[in-house]
RORO-99391 format. One record per residue (C-alpha): residue in three letters; x, y, z. Coordinates in Angstrom, 1 decimal, padded with zeros to 4 digits, always signed. Example, Ala and Ser with C-alpha at 12.3 -4.5 7.8 and 13.67 -1.06 7.14 Angstrom:
# RORO-99391
{nuti->ALA u->+012.3 v->-004.5 w->+007.8}
{nuti->SER u->+013.7 v->-001.1 w->+007.1}
***
This chain:
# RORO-99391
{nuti->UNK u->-201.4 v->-011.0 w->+029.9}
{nuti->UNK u->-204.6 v->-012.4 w->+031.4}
{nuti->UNK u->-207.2 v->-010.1 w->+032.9}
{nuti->UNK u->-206.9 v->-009.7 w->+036.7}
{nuti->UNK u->-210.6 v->-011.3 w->+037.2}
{nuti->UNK u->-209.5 v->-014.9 w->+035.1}
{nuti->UNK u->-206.0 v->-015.0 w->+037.3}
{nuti->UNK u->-207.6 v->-014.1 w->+040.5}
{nuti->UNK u->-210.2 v->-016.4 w->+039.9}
{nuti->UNK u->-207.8 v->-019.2 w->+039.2}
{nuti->UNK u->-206.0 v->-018.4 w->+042.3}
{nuti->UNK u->-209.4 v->-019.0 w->+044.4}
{nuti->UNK u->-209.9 v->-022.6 w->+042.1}
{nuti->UNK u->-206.4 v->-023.5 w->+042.8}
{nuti->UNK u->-206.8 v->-022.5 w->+046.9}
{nuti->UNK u->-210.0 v->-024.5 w->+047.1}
{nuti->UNK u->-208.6 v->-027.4 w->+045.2}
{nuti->UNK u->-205.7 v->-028.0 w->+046.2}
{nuti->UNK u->-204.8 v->-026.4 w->+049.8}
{nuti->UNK u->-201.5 v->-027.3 w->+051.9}
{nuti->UNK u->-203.4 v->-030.4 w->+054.0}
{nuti->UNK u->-204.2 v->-032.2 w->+050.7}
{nuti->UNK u->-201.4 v->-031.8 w->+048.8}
{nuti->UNK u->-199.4 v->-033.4 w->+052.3}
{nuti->UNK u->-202.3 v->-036.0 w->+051.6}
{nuti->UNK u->-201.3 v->-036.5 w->+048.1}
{nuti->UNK u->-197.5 v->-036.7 w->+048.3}
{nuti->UNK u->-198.1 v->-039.6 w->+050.9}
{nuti->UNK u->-199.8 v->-041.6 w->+048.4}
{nuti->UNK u->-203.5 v->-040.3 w->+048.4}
{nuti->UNK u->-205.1 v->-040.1 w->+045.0}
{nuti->UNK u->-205.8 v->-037.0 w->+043.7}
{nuti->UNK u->-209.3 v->-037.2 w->+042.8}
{nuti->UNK u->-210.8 v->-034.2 w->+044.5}
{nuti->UNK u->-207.9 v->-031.7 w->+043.5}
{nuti->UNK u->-208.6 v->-032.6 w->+039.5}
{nuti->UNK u->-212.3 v->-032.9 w->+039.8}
{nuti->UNK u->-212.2 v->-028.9 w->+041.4}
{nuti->UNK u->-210.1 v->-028.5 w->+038.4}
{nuti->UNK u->-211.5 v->-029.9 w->+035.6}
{nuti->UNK u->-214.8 v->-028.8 w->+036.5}
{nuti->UNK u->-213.7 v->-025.0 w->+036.6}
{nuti->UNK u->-213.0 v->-025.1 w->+032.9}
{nuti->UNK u->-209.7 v->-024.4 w->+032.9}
{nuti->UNK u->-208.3 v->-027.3 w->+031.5}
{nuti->UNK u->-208.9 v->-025.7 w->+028.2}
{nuti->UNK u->-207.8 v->-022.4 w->+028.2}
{nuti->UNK u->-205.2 v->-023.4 w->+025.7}
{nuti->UNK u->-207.9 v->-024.6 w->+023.2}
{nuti->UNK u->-208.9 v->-023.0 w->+020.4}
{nuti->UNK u->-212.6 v->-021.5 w->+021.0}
{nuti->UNK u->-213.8 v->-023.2 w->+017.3}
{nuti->UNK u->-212.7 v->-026.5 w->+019.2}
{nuti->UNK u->-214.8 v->-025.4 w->+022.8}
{nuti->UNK u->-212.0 v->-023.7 w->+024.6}
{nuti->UNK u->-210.6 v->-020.3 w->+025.8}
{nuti->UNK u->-208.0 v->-019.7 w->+022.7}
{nuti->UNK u->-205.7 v->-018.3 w->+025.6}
{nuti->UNK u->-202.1 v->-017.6 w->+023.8}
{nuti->UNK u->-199.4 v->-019.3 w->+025.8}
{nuti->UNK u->-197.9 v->-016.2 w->+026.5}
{nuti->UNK u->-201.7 v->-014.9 w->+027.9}
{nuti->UNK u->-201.6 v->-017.9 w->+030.0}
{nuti->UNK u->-198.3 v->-017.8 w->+031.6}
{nuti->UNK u->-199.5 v->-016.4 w->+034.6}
{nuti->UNK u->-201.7 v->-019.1 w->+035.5}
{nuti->UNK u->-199.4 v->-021.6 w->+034.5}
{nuti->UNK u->-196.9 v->-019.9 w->+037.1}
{nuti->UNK u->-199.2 v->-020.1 w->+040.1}
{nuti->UNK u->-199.6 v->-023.9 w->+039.3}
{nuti->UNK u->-196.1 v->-024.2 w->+040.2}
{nuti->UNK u->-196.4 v->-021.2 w->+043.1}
{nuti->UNK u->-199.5 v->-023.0 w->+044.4}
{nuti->UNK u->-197.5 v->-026.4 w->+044.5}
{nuti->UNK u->-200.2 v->-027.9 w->+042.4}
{nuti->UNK u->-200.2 v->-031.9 w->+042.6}
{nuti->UNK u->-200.8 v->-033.1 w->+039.1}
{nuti->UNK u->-199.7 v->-032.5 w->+035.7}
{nuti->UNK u->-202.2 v->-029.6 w->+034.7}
{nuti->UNK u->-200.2 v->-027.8 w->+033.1}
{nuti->UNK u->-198.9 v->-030.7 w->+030.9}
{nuti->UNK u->-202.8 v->-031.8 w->+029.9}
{nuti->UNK u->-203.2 v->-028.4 w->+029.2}
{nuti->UNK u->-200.9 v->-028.4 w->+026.5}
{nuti->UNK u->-201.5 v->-031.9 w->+025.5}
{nuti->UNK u->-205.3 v->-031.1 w->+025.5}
{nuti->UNK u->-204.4 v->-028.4 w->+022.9}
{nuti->UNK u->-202.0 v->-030.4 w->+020.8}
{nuti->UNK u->-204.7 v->-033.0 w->+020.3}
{nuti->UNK u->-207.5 v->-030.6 w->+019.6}
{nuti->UNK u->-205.4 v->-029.0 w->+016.8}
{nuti->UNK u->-205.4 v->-031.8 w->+014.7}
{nuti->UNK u->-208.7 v->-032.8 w->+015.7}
{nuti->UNK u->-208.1 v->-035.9 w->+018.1}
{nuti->UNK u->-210.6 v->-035.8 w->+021.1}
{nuti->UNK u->-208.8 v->-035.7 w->+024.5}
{nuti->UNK u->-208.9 v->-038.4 w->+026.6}
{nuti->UNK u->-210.0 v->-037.4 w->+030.1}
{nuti->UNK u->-208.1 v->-037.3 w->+033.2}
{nuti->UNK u->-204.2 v->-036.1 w->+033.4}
{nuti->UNK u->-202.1 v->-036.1 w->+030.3}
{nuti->UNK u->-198.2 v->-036.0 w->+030.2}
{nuti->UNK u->-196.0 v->-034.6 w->+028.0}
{nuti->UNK u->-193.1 v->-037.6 w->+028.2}
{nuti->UNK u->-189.9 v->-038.6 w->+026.9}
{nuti->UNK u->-188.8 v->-042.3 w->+026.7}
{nuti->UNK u->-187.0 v->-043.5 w->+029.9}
{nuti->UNK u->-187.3 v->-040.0 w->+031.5}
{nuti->UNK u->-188.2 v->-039.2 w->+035.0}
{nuti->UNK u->-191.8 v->-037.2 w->+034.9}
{nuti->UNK u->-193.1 v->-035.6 w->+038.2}
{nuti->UNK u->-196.7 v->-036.8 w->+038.7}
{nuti->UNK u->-196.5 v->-039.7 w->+036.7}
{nuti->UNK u->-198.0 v->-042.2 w->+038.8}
{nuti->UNK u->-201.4 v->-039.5 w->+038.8}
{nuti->UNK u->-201.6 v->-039.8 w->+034.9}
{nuti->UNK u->-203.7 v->-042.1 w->+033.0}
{nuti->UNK u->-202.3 v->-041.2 w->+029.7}
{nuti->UNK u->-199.2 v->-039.6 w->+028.1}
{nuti->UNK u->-198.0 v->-038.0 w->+024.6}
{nuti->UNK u->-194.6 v->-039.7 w->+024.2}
{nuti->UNK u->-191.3 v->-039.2 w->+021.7}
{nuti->UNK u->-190.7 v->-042.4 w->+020.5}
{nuti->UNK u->-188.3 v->-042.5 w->+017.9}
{nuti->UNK u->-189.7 v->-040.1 w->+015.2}
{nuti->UNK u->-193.2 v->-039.8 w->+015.9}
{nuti->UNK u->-195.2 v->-038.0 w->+019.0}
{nuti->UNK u->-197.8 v->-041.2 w->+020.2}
{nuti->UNK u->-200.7 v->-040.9 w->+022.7}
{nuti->UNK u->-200.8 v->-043.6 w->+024.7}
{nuti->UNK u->-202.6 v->-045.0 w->+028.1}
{nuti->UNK u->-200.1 v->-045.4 w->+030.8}
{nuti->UNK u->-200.4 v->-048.9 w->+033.1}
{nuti->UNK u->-198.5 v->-050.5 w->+035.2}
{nuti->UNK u->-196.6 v->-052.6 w->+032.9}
{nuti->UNK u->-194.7 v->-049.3 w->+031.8}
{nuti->UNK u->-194.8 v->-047.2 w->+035.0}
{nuti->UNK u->-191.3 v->-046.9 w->+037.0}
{nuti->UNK u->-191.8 v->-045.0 w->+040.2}
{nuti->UNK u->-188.9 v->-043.5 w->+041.8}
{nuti->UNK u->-189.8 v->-044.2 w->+045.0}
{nuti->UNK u->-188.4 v->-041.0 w->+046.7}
{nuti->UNK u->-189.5 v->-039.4 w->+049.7}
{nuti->UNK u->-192.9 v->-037.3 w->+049.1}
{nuti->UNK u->-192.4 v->-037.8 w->+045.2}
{nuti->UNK u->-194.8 v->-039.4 w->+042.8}
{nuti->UNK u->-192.7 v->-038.9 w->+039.9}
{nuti->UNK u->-191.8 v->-042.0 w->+037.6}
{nuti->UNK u->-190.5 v->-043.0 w->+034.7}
{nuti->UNK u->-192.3 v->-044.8 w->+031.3}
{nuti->UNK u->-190.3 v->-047.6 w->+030.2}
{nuti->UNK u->-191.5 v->-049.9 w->+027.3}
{nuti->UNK u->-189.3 v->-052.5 w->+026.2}
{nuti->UNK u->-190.6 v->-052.3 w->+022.5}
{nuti->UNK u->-193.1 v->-049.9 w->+020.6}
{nuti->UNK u->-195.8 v->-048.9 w->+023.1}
{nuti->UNK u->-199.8 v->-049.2 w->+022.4}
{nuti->UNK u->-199.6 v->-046.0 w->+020.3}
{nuti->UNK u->-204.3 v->-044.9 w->+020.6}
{nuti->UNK u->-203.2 v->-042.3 w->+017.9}
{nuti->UNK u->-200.1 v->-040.5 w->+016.3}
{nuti->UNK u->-199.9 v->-037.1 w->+016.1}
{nuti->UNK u->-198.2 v->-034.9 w->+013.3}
{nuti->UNK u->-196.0 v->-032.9 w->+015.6}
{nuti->UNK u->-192.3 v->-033.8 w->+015.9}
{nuti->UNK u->-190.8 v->-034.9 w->+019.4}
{nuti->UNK u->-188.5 v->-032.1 w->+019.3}
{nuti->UNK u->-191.8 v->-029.8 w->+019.1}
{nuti->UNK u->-193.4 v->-032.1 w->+022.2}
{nuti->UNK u->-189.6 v->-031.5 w->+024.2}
{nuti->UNK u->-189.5 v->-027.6 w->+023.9}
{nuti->UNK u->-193.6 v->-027.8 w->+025.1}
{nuti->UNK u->-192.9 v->-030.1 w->+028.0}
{nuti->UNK u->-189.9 v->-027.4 w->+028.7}
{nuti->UNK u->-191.3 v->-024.0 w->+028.4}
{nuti->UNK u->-194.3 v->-024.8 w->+030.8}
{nuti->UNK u->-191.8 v->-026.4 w->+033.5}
{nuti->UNK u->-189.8 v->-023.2 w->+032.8}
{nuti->UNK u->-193.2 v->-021.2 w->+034.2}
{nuti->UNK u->-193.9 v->-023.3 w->+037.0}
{nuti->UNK u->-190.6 v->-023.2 w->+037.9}
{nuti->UNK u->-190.3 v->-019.2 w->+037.9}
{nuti->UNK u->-193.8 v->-019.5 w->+040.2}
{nuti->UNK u->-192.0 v->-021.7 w->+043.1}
{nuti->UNK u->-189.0 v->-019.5 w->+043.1}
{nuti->UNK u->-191.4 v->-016.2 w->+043.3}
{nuti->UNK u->-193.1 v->-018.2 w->+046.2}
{nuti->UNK u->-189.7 v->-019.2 w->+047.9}
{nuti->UNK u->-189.2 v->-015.6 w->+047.5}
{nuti->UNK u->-192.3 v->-014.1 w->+049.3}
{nuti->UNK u->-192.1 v->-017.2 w->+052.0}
{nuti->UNK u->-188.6 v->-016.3 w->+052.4}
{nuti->UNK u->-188.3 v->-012.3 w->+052.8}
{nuti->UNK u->-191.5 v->-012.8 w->+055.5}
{nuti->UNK u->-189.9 v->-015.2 w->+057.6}
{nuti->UNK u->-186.8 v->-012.6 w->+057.7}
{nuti->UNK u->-188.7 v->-010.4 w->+058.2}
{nuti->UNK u->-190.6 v->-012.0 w->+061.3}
{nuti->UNK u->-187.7 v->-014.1 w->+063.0}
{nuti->UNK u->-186.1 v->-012.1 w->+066.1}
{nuti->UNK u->-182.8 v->-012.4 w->+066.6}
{nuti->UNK u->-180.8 v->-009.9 w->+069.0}
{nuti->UNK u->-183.7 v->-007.6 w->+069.6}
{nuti->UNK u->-184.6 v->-007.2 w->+065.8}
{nuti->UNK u->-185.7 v->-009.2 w->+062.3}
{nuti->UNK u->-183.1 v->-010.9 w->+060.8}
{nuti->UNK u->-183.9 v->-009.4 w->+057.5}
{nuti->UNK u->-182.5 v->-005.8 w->+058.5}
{nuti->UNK u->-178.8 v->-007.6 w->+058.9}
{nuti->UNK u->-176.9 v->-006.6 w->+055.9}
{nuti->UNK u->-175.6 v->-010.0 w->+055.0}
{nuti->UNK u->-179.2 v->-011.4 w->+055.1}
{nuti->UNK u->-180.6 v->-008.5 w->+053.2}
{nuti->UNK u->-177.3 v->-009.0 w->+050.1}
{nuti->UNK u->-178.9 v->-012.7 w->+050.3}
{nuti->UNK u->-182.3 v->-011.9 w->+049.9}
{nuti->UNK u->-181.4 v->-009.6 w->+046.6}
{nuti->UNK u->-180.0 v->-012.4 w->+045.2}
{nuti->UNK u->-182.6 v->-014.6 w->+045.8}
{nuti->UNK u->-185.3 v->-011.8 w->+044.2}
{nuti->UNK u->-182.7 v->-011.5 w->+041.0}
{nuti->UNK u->-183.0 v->-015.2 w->+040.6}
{nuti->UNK u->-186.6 v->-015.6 w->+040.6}
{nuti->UNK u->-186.8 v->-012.4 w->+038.5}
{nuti->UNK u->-184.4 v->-014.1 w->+036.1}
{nuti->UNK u->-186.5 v->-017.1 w->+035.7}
{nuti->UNK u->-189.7 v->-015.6 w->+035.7}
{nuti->UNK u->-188.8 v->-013.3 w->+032.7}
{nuti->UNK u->-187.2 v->-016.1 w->+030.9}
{nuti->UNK u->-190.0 v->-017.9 w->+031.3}
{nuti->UNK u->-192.3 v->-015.1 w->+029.7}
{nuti->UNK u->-189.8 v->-015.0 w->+026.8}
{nuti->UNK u->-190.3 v->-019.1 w->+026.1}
{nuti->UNK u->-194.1 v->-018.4 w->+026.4}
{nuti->UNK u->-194.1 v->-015.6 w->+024.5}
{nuti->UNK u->-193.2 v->-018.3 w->+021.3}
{nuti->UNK u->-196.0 v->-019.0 w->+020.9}
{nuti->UNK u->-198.0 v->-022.6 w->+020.9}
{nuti->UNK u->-196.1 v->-024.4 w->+020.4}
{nuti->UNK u->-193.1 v->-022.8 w->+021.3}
{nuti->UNK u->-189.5 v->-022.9 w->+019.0}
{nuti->UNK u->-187.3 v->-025.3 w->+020.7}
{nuti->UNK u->-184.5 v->-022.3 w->+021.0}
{nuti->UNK u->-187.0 v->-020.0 w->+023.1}
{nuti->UNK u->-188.0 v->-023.2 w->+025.0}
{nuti->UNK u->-184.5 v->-024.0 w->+025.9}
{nuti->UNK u->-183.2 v->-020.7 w->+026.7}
{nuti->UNK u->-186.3 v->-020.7 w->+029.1}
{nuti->UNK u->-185.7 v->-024.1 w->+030.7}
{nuti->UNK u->-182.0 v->-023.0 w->+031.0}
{nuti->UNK u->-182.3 v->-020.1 w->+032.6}
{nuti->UNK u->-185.2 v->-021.8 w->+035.1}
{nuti->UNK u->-183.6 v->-024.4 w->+035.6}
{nuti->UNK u->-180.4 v->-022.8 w->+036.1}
{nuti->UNK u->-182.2 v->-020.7 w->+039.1}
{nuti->UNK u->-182.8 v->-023.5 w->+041.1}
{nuti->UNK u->-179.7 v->-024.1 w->+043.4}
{nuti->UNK u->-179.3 v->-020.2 w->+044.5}
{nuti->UNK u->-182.9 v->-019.8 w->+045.2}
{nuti->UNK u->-183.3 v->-023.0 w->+047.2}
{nuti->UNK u->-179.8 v->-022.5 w->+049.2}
{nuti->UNK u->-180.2 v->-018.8 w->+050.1}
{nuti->UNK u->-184.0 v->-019.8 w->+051.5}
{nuti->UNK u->-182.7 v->-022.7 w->+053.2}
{nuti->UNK u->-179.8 v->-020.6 w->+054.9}
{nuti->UNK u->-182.2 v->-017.8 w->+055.7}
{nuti->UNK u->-184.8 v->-019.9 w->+057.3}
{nuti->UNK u->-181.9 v->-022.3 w->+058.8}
{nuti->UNK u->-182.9 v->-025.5 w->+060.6}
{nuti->UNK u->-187.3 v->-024.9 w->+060.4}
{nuti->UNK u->-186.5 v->-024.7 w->+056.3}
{nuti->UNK u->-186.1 v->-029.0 w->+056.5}
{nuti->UNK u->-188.9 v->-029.8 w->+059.1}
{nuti->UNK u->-191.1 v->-031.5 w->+057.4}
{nuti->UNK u->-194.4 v->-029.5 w->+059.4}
{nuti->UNK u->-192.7 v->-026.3 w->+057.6}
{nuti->UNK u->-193.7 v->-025.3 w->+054.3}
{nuti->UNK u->-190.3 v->-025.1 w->+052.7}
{nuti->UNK u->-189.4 v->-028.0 w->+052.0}
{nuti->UNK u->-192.9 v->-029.0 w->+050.3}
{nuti->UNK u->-191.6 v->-025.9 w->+047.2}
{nuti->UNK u->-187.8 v->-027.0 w->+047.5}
{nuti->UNK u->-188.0 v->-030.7 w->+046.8}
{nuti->UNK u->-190.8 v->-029.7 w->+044.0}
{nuti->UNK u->-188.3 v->-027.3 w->+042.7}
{nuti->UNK u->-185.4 v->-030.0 w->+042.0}
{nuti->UNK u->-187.9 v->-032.4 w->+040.1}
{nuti->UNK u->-188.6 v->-029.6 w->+038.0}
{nuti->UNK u->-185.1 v->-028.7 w->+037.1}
{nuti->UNK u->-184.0 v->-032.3 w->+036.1}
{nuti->UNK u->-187.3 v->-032.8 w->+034.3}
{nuti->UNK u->-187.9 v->-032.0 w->+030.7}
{nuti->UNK u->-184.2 v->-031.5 w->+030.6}
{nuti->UNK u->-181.6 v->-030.0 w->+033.0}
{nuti->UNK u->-179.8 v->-026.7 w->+032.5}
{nuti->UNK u->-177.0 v->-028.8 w->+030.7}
{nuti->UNK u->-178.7 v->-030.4 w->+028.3}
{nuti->UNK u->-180.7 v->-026.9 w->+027.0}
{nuti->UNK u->-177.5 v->-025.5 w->+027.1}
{nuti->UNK u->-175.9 v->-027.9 w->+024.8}
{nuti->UNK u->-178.2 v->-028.2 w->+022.2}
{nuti->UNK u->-178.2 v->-023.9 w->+022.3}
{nuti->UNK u->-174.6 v->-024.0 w->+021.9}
{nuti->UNK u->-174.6 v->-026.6 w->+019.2}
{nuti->UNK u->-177.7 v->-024.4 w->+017.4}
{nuti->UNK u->-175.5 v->-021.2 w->+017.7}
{nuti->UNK u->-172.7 v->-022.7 w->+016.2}
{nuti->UNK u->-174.3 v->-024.6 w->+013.3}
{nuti->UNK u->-176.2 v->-021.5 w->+012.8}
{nuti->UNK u->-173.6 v->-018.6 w->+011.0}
{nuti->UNK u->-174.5 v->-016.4 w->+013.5}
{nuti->UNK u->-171.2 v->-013.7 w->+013.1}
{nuti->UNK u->-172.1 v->-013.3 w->+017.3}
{nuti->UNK u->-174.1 v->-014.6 w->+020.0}
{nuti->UNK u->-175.9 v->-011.3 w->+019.9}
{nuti->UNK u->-176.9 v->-012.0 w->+016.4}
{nuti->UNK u->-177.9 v->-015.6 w->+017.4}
{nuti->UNK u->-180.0 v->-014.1 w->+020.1}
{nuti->UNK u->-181.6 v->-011.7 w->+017.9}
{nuti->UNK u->-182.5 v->-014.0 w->+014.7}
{nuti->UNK u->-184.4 v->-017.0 w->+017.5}
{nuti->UNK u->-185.9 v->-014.9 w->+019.9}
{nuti->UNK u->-189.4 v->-014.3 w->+020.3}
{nuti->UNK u->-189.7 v->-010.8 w->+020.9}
***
């Protein structure tokens, strides 16, 4: 866990980079340079550095908290992803490039794509950094969304190979969308119970109706469930096993529809004005689940692990590959 000084402080960063007004700014097509230059100035790009190579040497379990306000402060740009990609260089001793980094599969959809200048890709057998342009970029065009997809008809402009394996690069990209995931859902959560708690209907909040209230606990146990799962993934280490990474994205991802219905229903029609907040963390929330993998896909390859792995039960498969 981080000390409470290093996350508050990251809280205040995030705040001043990055509040509601500017990230409206962004999502209509603004650039993002005052959000990253905050950012990148703060340092914290490289908490998941090694300190011989002029970082932090945060664990990825240490900086799980920070990673999970990212997604609870609805920050605009892959941070997360170039912190990881800023460590996975560094280890083999490949300088950084600067600006936003992505972690990317080929012919995926990446929220923030359009904001990064460069990416670490799978293609085929080997993890390449390369510089994202035009020529490659495929934005999806949806409402308030800069995501896109990287599409290269042959071989891209590899600047250098790393020695990791794609399948090392997925369970990364997965496990951190796993922790930003588990942060909207525990903002959804707070936004959620307050507004219950502060709408009036027949003489009295909402929230003390009993129905509302059985909602609500659902809504807490889902956000619960993909917080801790996300702790677990982190809590593999740097990089993370692919099986910890997918159980994390699974469970995350798998999160998604209950929180975002029950807070929609709770709030009712405000939730999908745009001028309300909601709808900023619930359309954020569905990128993440279908990037880096939907629930599906983690839980195919888990189920194809467990039975390819002799495991006499699925206790003893979650034994033998978890982290803790």
């Amino acid at each position: 866990m981080v000390e409470n000084d290093l996350l508050t402080n990251f809280i205040k960063m995030l705040e001043c980079a990055a509040p509601l007004e500017v990230i409206r700014k962004i999502e209509n097509d603004d650039d993002i340079d005052y959000s990253w230059n905050i950012f990148d100035s703060s340092g914290f790009l490289d908490i998941l550095v090694a300190e011989k190579a002029g970082g932090a040497g945060l664990s990825l379990a240490a900086a799980a908290p920070l990673i999970e306000e990212l997604g609870a402060q609805l920050f605009p740009a892959p941070a997360a992803q170039t912190m990881m990609a800023r460590a996975l260089l560094t280890r083999e001793g490949i300088e950084p490039p600067s600006g936003p980094i992505l972690l990317a599969g080929y012919n995926a959809v990446i929220p923030f794509a359009e904001l990064a200048g460069h990416a670490l890709v799978a293609w085929q057998d080997k993890v390449n950094l390369i510089k994202i342009n035009t020529t490659i970029l495929r934005p999806m065009g949806l409402y308030g969304s800069r995501s896109a997809k990287l599409e290269f008809a042959s071989a891209p402009e590899v600047l250098v190979s790393l020695l990791i394996t794609p399948e090392t690069l997925r369970a990364s990209a997965a496990v951190l969308r796993a922790a930003e995931i588990a942060g909207m859902a525990g903002a959804v959560l707070r936004m959620t119970v307050a507004y219950a708690n502060e709408r009036i209907q027949f003489g009295k909040p909402i929230g003390k109706q009993q129905a509302i209230q059985q909602q609500l606990a659902i809504l807490a146990e889902q956000a619960l469930l993909a917080r801790m799962a996300a702790r677990l993934g982190c809590a593999a280490g740097l990089p993370p096993t692919t099986e910890a990474a997918a159980a994390a994205k699974l469970v995350a991802s798998a999160s998604v529809p209950l929180v975002t219905n029950i807070a929609h229903a709770v709030h009712g029609a405000i939730g999908i004005s745009e001028e309300y907040n909601l709808q900023l963390f619930t359309r954020r929330l569905y990128e993440a689940r279908l990037a880096d993998g939907a629930d599906g896909y983690w839980a195919t390859l888990l189920g194809a692990r467990h039975l390819a792995g002799g495991a006499a039960t699925s206790l003893d498969f979650v034994r033998a590959t978890s982290p803790v």
